[in-house]
KOLVEX-852968 format. One record per residue (C-alpha): x, y, z; residue number from 1. Coordinates in nm, 2 decimals. Last residue first. Layout:
N
{X=X Y=Y Z=Z seq=NUM}
...
REM end
This chain:
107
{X=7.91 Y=20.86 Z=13.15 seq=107}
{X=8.09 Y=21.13 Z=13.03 seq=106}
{X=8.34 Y=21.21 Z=13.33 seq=105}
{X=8.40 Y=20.75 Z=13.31 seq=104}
{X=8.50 Y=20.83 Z=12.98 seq=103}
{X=8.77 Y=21.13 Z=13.12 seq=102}
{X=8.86 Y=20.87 Z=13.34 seq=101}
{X=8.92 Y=20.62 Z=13.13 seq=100}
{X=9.17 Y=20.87 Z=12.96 seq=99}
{X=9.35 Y=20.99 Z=13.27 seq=98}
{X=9.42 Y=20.61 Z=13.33 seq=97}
{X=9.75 Y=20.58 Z=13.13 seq=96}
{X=9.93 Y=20.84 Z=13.30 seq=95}
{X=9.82 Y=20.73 Z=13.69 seq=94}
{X=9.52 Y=20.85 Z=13.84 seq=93}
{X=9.40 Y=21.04 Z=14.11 seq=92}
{X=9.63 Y=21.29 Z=14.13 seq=91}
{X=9.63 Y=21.35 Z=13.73 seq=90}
{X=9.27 Y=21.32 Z=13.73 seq=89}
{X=9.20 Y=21.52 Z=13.98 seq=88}
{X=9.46 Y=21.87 Z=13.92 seq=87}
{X=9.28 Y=21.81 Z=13.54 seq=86}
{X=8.93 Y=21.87 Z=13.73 seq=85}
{X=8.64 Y=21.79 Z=13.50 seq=84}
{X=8.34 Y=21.95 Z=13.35 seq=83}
{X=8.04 Y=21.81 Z=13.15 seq=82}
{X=7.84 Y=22.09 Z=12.96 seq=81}
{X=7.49 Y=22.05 Z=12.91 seq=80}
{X=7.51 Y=22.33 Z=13.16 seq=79}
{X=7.65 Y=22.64 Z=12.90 seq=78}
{X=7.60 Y=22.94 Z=13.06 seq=77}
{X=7.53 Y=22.88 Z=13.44 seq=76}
{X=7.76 Y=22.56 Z=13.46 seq=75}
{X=8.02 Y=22.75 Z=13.22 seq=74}
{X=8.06 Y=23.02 Z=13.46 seq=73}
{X=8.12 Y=22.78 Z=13.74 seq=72}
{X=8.35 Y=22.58 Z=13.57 seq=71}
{X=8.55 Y=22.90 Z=13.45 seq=70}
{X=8.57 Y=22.98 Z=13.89 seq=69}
{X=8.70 Y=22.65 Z=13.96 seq=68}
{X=8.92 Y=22.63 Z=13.66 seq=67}
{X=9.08 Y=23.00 Z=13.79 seq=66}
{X=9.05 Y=23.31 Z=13.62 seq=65}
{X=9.27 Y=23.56 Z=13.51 seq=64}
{X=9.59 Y=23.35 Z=13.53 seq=63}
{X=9.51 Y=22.93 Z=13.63 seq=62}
{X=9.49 Y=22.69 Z=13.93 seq=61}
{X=9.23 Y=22.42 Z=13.92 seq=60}
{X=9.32 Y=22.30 Z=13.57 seq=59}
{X=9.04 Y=22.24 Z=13.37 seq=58}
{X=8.91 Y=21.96 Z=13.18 seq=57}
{X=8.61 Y=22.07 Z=12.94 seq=56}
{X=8.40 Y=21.80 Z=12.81 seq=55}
{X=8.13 Y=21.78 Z=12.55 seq=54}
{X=8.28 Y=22.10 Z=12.31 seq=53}
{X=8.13 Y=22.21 Z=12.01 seq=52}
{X=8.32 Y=22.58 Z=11.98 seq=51}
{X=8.20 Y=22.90 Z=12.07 seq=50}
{X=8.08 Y=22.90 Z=12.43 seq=49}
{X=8.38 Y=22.66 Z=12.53 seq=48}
{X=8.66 Y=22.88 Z=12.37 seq=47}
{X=8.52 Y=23.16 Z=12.57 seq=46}
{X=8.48 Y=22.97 Z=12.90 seq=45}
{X=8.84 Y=22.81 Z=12.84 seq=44}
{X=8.98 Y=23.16 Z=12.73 seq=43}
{X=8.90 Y=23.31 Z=13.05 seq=42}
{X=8.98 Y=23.02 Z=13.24 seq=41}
{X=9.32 Y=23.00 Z=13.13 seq=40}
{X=9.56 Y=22.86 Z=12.87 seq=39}
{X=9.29 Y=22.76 Z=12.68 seq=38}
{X=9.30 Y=22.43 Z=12.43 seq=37}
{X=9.03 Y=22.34 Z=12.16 seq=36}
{X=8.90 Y=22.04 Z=11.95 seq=35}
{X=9.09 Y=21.76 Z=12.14 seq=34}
{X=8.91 Y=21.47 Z=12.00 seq=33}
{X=8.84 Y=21.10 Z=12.23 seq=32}
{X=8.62 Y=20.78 Z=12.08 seq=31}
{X=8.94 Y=20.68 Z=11.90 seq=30}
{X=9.18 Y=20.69 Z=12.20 seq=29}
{X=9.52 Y=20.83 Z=12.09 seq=28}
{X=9.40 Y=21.19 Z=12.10 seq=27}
{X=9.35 Y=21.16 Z=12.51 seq=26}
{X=9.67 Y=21.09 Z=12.57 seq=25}
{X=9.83 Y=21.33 Z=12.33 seq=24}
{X=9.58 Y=21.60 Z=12.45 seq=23}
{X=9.72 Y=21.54 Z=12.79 seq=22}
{X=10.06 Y=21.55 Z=12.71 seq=21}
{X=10.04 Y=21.91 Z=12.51 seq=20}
{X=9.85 Y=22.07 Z=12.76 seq=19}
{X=10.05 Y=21.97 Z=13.02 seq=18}
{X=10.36 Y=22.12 Z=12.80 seq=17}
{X=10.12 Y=22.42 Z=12.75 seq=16}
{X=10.14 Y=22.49 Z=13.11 seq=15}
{X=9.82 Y=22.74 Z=13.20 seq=14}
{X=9.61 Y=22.45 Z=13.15 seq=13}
{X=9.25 Y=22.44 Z=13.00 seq=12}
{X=9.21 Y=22.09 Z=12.81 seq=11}
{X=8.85 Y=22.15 Z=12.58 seq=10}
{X=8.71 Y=21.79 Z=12.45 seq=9}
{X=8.50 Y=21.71 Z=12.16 seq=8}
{X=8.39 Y=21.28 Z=12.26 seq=7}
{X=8.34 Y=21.10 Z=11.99 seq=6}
{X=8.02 Y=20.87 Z=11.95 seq=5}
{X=7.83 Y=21.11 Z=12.12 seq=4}
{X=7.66 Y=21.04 Z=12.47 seq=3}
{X=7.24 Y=21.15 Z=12.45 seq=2}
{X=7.13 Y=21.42 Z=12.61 seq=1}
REM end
């Protein structure tokens, strides 16, 4: 599958003021769109089935269904689909890397 010139990404948090900062990270790179937001795995797997999405961040920890368990519904339904932890980049990275990481995700 070849890499799109900008990258459609889902942000699935249950805290829509984590939401809100990550999408304004990743919104300021040019090669980065926020096309849909979930507050919880339920809503992430639905909003990722119907929309064009690349990358789906989740957050580990969610209502109705957890990140880890939307990731693994969206592996069997949708597997073109790259998926990343929001608990790891935040932990892993400071503020102003969470968007190279999100580009490293796609590579």
């Amino acid at each position: 599958m070849p890499i799109p010139l900008v990258t459609r990404i889902l942000i699935a948090d249950d805290h829509a003021i984590v939401r809100s900062g990550l999408k304004g990270v990743l919104d300021a790179k040019p090669d980065m769109e926020v096309v849909a937001e979930a507050e919880d795995g339920a809503e992430a797997v639905e909003k990722a089935l119907k929309e064009d999405v690349h990358l789906a961040i989740l957050d580990v920890s969610m209502p109705r269904m957890t990140g880890i368990q939307a990731a693994a519904e969206l592996q069997k339904r949708k597997p073109e689909l790259k998926i990343g932890s929001k608990a790891y980049a935040v932990v892993r990275y400071a503020h102003h890397r969470i968007a190279y990481t999100v580009h490293d995700l796609m590579s």
